[in-house]
N, C-alpha and C positions, 0 to 999 in steps of 0.2 A: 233354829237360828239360821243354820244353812239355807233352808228351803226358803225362809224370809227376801235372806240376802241375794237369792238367785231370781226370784221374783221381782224384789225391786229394779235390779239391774236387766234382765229382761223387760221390762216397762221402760225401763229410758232407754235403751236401745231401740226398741220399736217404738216409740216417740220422736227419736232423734231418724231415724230409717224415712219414716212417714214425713216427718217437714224436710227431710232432703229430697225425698222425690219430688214433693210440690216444689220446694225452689228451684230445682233444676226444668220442671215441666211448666214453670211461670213464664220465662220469657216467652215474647212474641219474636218471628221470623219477617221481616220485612225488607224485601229484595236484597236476600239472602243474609241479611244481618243480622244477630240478636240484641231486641230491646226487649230493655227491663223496665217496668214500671216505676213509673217518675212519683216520688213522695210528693214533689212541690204540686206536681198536679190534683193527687188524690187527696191534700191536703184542702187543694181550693174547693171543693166539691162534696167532701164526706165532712160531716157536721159532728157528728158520734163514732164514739166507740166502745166495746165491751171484750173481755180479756177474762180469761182464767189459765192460772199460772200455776206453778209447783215449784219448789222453791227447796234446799238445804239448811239447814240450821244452824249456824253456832253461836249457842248462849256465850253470853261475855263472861258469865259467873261459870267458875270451873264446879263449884259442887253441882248448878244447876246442870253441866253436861256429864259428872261423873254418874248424877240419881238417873234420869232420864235417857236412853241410850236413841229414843227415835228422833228425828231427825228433819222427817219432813213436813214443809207447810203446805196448806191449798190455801189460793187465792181467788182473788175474784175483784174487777176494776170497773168502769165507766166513766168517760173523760166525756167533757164537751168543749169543741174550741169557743174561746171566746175574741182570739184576736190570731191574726196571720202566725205567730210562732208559739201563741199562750193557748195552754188546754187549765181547765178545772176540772179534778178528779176526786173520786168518793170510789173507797176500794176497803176490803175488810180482807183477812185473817184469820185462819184456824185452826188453830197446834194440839195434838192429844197425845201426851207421853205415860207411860207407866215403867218404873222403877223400883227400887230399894232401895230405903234410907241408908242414911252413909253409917247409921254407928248398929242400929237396932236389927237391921236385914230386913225390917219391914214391907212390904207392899203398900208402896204410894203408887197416885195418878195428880199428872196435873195435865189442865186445860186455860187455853188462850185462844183471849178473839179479841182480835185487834179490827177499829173502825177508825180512819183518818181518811184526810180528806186535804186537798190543797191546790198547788200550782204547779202546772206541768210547762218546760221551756225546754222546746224544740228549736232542731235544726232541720235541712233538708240537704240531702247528696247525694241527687240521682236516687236510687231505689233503697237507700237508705234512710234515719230516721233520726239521727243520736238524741238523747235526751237527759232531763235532771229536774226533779223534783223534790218538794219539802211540805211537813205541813205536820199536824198536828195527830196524835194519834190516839185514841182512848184506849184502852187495856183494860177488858176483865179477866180475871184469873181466878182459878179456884182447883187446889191443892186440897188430895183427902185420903188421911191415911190412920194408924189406929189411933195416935196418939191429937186426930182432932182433923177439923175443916178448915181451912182459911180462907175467904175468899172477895173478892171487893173491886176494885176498879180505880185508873190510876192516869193523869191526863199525859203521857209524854209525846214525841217527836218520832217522826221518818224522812230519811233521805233516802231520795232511789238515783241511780246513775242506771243506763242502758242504751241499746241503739233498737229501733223498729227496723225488720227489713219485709217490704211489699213484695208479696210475691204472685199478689194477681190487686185487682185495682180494688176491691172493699175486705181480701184474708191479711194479715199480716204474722210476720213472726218476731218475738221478743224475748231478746238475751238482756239478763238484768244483776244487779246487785245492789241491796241495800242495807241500809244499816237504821236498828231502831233502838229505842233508849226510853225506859219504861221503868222508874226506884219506885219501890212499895216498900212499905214495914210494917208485915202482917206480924202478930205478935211482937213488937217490939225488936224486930231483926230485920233492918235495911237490906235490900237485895233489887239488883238489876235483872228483870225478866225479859230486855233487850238484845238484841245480839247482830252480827251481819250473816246473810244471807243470800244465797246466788241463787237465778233459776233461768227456766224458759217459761214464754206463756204463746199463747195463738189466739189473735183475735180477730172480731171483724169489723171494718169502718161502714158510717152507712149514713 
């Protein structure tokens, strides 16, 4: 579990290491000044985007964070503007935790892939980006352990809040949080497989 935990956190360190060099090595010098690349510019000019993110976890259901102790999601997004501040996005989700059931000490696994889709509203502030989105999210899920399989799919919602910040005119980088909300009642036992979640992601416009 040590060795896990030093792993992970070595990964975001040199994650976090690597897009601070780029941002600090982004600006341009121009009779001796530094500028930062203008969102409102690269906004008029780049049509698309594509993003993969990594993200922390917390289910809203406490037995779902007591079984399950992992943590992390991978992402994956693509936006297209359709108007000066409006983007349309189509992005998925992929969760794989393994546990112990709460009473038996069993060996469970559950898996989630989350696909939504919606409306992206931006701002622009200088090399900045803020943003918020909503939309509709599908959930499949699938739970298996000795005592059976559950598994099915379930239509709820995603809100994301975050800011872009451009550090060269088509790389950017993305501080995010969002919250999703996903009830199923696999056997007869209502539960939330939603939760809120923070991350970074790097993308590129084009």
């Amino acid at each position: 579990m040590k060795i896990r935990r030093l792993n992970r956190i070595s990964l975001v360190l040199f994650f976090l290491l690597t897009s601070s060099l780029w941002i600090f090595t982004a600006a341009e010098t121009v009779q001796g000044q530094t500028v930062w690349p203008n969102s409102n510019t690269i906004r008029s000019t780049k049509i698309f985007s594509i993003e993969i993110k990594g993200a922390y976890f917390q289910p809203s259901r406490t037995v779902f964070k007591d079984t399950y102790k992992n943590r992390w999601i991978g992402e994956g997004e693509f936006t297209v503007r359709v108007f000066k501040f409006i983007d349309v996005w189509l992005g998925g989700n992929y969760y794989r935790g393994n546990g112990k059931l709460p009473f038996s000490d069993e060996d469970t696994s559950m898996t989630l892939i989350g696909i939504g889709g919606g409306l992206k509203f931006k701002a622009t502030i200088g090399a900045f980006s803020p943003y918020l989105d909503i939309g509709p999210l599908v959930c499949f899920y699938k739970e298996s352990n000795p005592i059976g399989t559950a598994k099915g799919n379930k239509i709820g919602f995603i809100g994301q809040a975050g800011v872009y910040f451009f550090f060269s005119k088509s790389l950017f980088f993305d501080l995010f949080v969002s919250y999703t909300r996903c009830e199923v009642q696999p056997q007869r036992i209502k539960t939330d497989l939603g939760g809120l979640y923070g991350g970074i992601g790097l993308g590129f416009a084009f």
